[in-house]
PABA-310738 format. One line per 4 residues: for each residue x, z, y of C-alpha. Coordinates in Angstrom, 3 decimals. Layout:
BEGIN
X Z Y  ...
! end
This chain:
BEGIN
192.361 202.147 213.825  190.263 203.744 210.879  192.733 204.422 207.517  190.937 204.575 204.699
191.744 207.416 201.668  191.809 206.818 198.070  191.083 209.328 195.460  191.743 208.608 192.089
189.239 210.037 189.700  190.535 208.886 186.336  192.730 212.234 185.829  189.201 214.397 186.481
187.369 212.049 184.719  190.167 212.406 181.745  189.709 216.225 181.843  186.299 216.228 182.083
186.490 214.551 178.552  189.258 216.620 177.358  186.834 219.989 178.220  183.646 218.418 176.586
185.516 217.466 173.825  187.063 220.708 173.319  183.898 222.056 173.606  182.623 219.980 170.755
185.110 220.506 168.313  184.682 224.469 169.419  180.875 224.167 168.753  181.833 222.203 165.367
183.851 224.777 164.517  181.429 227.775 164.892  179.007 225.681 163.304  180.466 225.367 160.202
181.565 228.988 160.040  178.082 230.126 160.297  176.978 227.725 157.780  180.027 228.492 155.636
178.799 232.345 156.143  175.152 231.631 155.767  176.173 229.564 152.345  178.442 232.636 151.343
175.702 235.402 152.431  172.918 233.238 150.326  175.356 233.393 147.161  175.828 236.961 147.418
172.615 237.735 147.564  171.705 235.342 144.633  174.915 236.624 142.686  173.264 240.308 143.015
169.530 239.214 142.239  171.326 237.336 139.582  173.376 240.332 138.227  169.653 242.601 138.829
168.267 240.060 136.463  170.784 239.933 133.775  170.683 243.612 133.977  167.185 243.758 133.097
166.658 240.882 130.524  169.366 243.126 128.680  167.799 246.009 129.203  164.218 243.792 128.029
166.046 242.633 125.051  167.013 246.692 124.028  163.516 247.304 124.143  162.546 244.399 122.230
164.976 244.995 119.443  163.879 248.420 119.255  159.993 247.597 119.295  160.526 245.169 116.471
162.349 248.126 114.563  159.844 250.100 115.176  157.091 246.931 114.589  159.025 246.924 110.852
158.704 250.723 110.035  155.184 250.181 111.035  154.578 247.444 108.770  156.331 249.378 106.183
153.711 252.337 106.628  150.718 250.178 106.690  152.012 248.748 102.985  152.030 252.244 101.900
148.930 253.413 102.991  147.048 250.160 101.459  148.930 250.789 98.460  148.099 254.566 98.497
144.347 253.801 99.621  144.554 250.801 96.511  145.313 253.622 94.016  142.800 256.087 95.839
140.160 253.228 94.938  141.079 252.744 91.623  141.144 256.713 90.950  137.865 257.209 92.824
136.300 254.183 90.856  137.549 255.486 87.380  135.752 258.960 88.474  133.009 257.647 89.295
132.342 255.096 86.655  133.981 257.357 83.762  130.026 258.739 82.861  128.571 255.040 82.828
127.814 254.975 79.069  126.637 258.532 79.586  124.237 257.312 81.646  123.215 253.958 80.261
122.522 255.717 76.776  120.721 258.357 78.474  118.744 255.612 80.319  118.394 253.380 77.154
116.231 256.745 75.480  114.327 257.467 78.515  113.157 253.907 79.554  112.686 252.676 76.434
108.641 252.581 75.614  107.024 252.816 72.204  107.561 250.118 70.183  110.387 248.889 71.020
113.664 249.131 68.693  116.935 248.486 69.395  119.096 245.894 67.421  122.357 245.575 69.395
123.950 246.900 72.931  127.127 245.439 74.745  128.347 246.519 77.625  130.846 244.449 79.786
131.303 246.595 82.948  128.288 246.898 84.670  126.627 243.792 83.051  124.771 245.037 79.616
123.175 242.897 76.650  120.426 244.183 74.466  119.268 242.624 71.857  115.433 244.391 70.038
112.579 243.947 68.103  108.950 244.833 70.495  105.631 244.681 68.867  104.375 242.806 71.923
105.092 240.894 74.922  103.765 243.680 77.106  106.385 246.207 75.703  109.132 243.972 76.789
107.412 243.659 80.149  107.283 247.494 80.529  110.658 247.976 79.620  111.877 245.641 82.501
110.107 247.554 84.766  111.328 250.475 83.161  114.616 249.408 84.276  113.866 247.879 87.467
112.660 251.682 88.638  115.704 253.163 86.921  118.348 255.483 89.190  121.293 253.935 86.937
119.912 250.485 86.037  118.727 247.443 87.619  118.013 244.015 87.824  116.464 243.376 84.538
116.615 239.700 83.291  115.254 238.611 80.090  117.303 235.614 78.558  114.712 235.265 75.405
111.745 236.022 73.604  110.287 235.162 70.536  108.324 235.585 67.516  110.309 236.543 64.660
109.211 238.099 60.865  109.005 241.839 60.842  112.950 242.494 59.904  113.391 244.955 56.757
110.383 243.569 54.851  110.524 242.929 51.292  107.169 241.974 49.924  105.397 238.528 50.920
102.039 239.851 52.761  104.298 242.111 54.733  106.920 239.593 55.660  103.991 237.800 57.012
103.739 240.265 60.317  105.730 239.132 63.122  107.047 240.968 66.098  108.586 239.527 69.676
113.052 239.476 69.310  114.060 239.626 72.669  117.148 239.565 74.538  117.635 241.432 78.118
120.072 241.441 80.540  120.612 244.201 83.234  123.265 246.120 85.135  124.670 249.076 85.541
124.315 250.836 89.178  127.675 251.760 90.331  126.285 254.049 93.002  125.239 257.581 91.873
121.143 257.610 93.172  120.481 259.592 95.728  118.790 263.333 95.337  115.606 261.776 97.248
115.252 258.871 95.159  116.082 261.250 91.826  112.111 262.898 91.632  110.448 259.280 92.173
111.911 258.104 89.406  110.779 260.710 87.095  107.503 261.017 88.802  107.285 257.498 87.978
108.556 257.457 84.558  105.638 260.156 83.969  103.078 258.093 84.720  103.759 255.153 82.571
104.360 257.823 79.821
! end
């Protein structure tokens, strides 16, 4: 007669779940403390690249202020030199513009052809007005270029011409003779001419004469 065994499995069974679940909760567990050390190492690290940063946006913002001192005492200097070079000009231009009516009455008498006389001159900086009496057209014409090839004068413009009686005539027949009033503008040459252009004009003024 064959007797049959029984095993009951549920209490391996039961530990089997009891180890796997163990083993779970272990692997849970290890889990989490990496990721809670991976979390904390990743914080460190940014807290220190952090702190690196900070460090050098304060050490940026040292330089900065100092650069924009330094920006300040340069815009400082620059006022001072264009006020120094302003008064530089202004000396340098009375110097050389202190000799201008030198020059444009020394001009005036060696430009001036026969026949021509002289009624009136104004000066108003470089711009000068004369006002004379020429006993013909041609005179005046002479005179322009005259000035046109002068080393202190230039651009010659005449504003009027005309036929007037002879001025400083008393007697009828006399008073009868006219002569060409003019008026001629022309400017002063701020610009000392040069030592090359200095013979051509006299060379030139010697041939009209």
């Amino acid at each position: 007669m064959t007797t049959s065994v029984r095993i009951n499995l549920l209490p391996h069974r039961a530990q089997k779940r009891m180890a796997r679940k163990r083993q779970f909760v272990s692997l849970a567990v290890l889990l989490s403390i990496a990721a809670l050390a991976v979390v904390g190492l990743v914080h460190l690290v940014m807290a220190n690249q952090i702190d690196r940063q900070n460090n050098r946006n304060k050490l940026l913002q040292g330089e900065i202020v100092k650069l924009d001192d330094q920006i300040k005492e340069i815009d400082k200097l620059r006022d001072q030199i264009q006020q120094v070079l302003a008064r530089k000009q202004v000396v340098e231009s009375l110097q050389a513009n202190r000799n201008e009516a030198v020059h444009l009455l020394d001009q005036l008498v060696r430009q001036l052809p026969d026949g021509i006389y002289l009624r009136s001159v104004h000066e108003n900086g470089i711009k000068v007005q004369i006002v004379g009496y020429a006993q013909s057209n041609a005179r005046v014409s002479t005179l322009m270029r005259n000035i046109e090839g002068s080393p202190w004068l230039t651009k010659p413009d005449l504003v009027e011409v005309r036929l007037v009686p002879l001025p400083g005539v008393g007697n009828q027949r006399a008073s009868d003779q006219k002569v060409s009033e003019f008026t001629l503008n022309f400017e002063i040459k701020r610009e000392a001419p040069s030592i090359d252009n200095a013979p051509k004009a006299g060379a030139a003024r010697k041939g009209k004469a």
